[in-house]
C-alpha positions as CSV (number, residue, x, y, z in Angstrom):
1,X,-132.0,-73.5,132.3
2,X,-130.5,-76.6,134.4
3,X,-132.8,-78.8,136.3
4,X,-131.3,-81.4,138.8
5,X,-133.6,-84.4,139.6
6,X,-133.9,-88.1,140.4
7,X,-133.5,-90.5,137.6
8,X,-136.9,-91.9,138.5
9,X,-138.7,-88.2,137.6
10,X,-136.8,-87.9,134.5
11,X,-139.4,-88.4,131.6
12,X,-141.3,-85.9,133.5
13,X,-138.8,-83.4,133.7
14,X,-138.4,-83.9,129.8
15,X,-141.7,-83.3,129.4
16,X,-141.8,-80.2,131.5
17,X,-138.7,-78.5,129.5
18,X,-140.4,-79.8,126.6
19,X,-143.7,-77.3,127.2
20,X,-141.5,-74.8,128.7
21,X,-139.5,-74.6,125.6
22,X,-142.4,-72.9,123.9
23,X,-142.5,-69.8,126.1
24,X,-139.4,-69.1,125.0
25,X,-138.2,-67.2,121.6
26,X,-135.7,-68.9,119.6
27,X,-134.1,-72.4,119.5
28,X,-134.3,-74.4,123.1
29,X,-132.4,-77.8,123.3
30,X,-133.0,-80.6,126.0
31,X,-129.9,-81.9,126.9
32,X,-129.4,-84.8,129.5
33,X,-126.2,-84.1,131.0
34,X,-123.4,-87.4,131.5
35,X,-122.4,-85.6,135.0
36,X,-123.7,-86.0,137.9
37,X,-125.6,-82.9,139.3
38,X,-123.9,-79.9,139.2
39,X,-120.5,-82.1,139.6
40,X,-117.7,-82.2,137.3
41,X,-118.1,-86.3,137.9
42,X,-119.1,-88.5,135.3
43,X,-121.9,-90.7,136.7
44,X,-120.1,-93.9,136.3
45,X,-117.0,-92.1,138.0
46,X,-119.0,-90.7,140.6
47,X,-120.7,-93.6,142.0
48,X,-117.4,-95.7,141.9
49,X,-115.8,-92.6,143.7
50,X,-118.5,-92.7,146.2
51,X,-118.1,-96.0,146.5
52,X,-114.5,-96.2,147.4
53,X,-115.2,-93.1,149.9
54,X,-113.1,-90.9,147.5
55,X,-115.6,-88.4,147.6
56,X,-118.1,-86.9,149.6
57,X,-121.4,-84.6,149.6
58,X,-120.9,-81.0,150.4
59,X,-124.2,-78.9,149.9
60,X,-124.7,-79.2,146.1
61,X,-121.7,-81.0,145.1
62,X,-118.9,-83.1,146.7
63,X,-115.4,-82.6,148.0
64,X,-112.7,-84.8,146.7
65,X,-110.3,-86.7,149.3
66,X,-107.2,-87.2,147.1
67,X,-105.4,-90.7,147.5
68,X,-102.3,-89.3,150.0
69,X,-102.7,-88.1,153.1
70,X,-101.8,-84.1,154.2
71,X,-97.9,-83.7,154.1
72,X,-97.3,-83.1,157.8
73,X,-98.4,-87.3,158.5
74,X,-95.3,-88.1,155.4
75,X,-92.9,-86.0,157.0
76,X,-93.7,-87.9,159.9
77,X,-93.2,-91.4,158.7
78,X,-90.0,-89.6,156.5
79,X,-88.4,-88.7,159.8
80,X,-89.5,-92.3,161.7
81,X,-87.8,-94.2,159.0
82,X,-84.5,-92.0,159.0
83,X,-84.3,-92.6,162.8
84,X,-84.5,-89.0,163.3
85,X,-88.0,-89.0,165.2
């Protein structure tokens, strides 16, 4: 079972898994997750990434904007700098 929520409600979510836990049969863990969401982002990673506008939302997780640009805009400057644009 995965819950997402705000930092701010997570005792209470805790709590809730904790009571839920016992309608279950067998063994149930509660396990506080280092990512962020349902992101493969650490949360230190993904607020500096957010920060630097490396990433950004998309629904339920984010799309990652690599550090170069499409290949079209290099074969552009590639061709400028060899005179032959």
């Amino acid at each position: 079972m995965s819950v997402r929520t705000h930092d701010r409600h997570k005792l209470h979510v805790i709590e809730a898994l904790r009571r839920a836990k016992f309608k279950y049969p067998g063994r149930q863990k509660i396990y506080v997750s280092r990512k962020w969401g349902f992101t493969k982002f650490d949360r230190e990673e993904y607020e500096e990434l957010m920060a630097s506008g490396r990433i950004f939302p998309d629904g339920v997780s984010v799309q990652y904007r690599p550090e170069h640009g499409p290949l079209h805009v290099w074969k552009k400057v590639q061709l400028e700098l060899a005179g032959l644009a």
